[in-house]
C-alpha positions as CSV (number, residue, x, y, z in Angstrom):
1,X,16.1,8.6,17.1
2,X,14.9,11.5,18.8
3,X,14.2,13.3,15.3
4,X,12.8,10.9,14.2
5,X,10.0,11.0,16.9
6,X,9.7,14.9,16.6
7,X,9.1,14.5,12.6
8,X,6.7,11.8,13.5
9,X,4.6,13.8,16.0
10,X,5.1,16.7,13.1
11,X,3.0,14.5,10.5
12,X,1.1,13.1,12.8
13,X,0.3,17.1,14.0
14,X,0.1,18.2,10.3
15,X,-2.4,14.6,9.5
16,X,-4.7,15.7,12.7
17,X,-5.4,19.3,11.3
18,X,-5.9,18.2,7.4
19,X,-8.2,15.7,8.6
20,X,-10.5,18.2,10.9
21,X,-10.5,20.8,8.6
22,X,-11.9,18.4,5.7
23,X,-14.4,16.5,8.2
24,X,-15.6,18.7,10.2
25,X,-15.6,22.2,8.6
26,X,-18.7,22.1,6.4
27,X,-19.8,25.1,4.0
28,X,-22.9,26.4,3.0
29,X,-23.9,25.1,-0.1
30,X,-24.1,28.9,-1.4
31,X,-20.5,29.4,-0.9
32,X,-18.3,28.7,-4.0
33,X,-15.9,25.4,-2.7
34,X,-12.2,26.6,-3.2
35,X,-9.0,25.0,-2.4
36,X,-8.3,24.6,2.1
37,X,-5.4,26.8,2.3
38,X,-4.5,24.3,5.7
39,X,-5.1,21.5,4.1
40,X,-2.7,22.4,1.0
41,X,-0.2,23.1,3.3
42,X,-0.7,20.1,4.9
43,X,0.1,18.0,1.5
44,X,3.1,20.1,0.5
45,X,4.6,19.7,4.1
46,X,3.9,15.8,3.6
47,X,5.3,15.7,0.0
48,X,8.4,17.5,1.2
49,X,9.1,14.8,3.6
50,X,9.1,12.8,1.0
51,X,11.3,14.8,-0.8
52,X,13.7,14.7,1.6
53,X,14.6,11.4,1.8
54,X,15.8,11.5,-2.2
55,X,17.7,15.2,-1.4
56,X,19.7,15.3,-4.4
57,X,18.3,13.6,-6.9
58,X,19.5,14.0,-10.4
59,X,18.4,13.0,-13.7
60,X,20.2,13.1,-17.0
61,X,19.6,15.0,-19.2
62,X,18.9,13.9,-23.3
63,X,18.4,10.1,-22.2
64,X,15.8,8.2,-20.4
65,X,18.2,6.5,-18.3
66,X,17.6,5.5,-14.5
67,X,17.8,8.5,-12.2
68,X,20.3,8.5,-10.0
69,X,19.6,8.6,-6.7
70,X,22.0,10.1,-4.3
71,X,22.0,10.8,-0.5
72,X,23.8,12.9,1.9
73,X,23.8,12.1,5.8
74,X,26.6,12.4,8.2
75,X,29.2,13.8,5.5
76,X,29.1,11.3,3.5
77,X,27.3,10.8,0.1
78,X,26.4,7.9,-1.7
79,X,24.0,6.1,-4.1
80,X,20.9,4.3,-2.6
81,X,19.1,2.5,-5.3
82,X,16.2,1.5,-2.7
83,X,14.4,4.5,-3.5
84,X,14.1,3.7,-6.8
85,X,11.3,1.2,-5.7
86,X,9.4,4.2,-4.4
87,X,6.7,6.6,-5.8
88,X,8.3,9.7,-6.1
89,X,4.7,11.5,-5.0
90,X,3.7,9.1,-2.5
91,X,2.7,9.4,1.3
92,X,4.7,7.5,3.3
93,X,4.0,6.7,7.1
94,X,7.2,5.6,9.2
95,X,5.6,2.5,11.6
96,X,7.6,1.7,14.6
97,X,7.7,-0.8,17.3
98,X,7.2,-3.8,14.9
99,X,8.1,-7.3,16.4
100,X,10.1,-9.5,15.0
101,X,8.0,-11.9,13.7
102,X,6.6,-8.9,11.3
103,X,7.5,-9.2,7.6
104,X,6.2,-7.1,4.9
105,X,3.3,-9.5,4.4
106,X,1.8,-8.7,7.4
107,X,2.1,-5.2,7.1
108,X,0.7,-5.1,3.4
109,X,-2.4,-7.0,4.5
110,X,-2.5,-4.5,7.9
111,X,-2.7,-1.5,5.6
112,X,-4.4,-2.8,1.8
113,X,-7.7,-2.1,3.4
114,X,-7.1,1.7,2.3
115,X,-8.0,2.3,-1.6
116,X,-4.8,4.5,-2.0
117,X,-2.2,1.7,-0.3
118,X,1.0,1.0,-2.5
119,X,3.6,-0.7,-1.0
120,X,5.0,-2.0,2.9
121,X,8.7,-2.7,4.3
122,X,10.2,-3.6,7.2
123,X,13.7,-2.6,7.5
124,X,16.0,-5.6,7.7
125,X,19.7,-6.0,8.8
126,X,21.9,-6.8,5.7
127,X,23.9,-9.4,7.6
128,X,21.4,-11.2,9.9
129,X,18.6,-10.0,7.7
130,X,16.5,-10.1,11.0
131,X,13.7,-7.2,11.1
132,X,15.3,-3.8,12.7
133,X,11.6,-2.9,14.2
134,X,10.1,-0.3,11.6
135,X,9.3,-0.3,8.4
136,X,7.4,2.4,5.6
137,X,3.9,2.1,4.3
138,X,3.2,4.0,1.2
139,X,0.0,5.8,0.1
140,X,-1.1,7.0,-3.0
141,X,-3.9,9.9,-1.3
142,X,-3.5,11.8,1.5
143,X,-7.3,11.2,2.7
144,X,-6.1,7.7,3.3
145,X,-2.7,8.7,4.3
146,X,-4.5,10.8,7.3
147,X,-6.9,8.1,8.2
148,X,-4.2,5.5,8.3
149,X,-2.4,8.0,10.8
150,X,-5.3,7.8,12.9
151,X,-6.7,4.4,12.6
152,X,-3.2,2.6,13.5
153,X,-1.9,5.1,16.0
154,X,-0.5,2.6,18.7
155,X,-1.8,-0.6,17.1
C-alpha cells in the first residue's frame, strides 16, 4: 500500500513537471523547436511503469501466437492473462478511493471526455465480485494522460 502511494505521488510528480514545461515554457519563434529533454524523460519514466507491470514478458519466436504474459511478485511467478487486454504503450492512471457503487461504466464515461482515453476497470473480488476500491484508466497520449492527473486529483 504504501508503494503504491509513493509511485503514485512519483507520476503524479513526473505528470506536474511534463505538463509545466510544455504549457508554460514558450520559445521564441527564431529558436529551432527540438525535443524537451524533461518532458522525454517524463514519457519514458511513464512507459516504464507500464512496463513493469508485464516484467517478463515473452514472445515466441517463428509463430504469431499469443504472448505470454508472466509475472513475478512475492516469489512466486505465474501467468496473468488480464494484461493481455491492455495496450502495451499505454498511459495508465491507478484511481483510488472508488465507492462501491462504481463500476467500469462510470469510470469510462468520468474519463472519455479526453481524446486519447482507451479503456477503465475497477478491480473486483473474484469470489464476491464486489469492487475492491481502485481501478486503472488507460490513455493513449500523455498530454491527456497529464491533464487527466490534474483535472481528477481528489475527485
Amino acid at each position: 500500500m504504501l508503494i503504491a502511494m509513493y509511485f503514485k505521488r512519483f507520476q503524479y510528480d513526473i505528470a506536474n513537471i511534463q505538463y509545466e514545461m510544455t504549457t508554460k515554457m514558450k520559445k521564441p519563434k527564431t529558436e529551432k523547436s527540438g525535443p524537451n529533454p524533461i518532458a522525454e524523460e517524463a514519457i519514458k519514466a511513464a512507459r516504464a511503469s507500464s512496463a513493469l507491470q508485464s516484467f517478463g514478458n515473452s514472445e515466441r519466436r517463428g509463430k504469431k501466437d499469443k504472448k505470454q504474459l508472466v509475472r513475478v511478485a512475492g516469489g512466486q511467478t505465474w501467468e496473468d492473462m488480464s494484461l493481455a487486454d491492455w495496450p502495451e504503450d499505454d498511459f495508465r492512471i491507478f484511481c483510488g478511493d472508488l465507492g462501491n457503487d462504481v463500476n467500469d461504466e462510470l469510470l469510462t464515461r468520468t474519463f472519455n471526455k479526453y481524446p486519447s482515453f482507451q479503456r477503465a476497470k475497477v478491480i473486483r473480488d473474484k469470489r464476491t465480485s464486489k469492487s475492491k476500491g481502485y481501478g486503472f484508466v488507460s490513455f493513449k497520449d500523455p498530454q491527456d494522460f497529464i491533464r487527466a492527473m490534474k483535472e481528477m486529483d481528489g475527485k
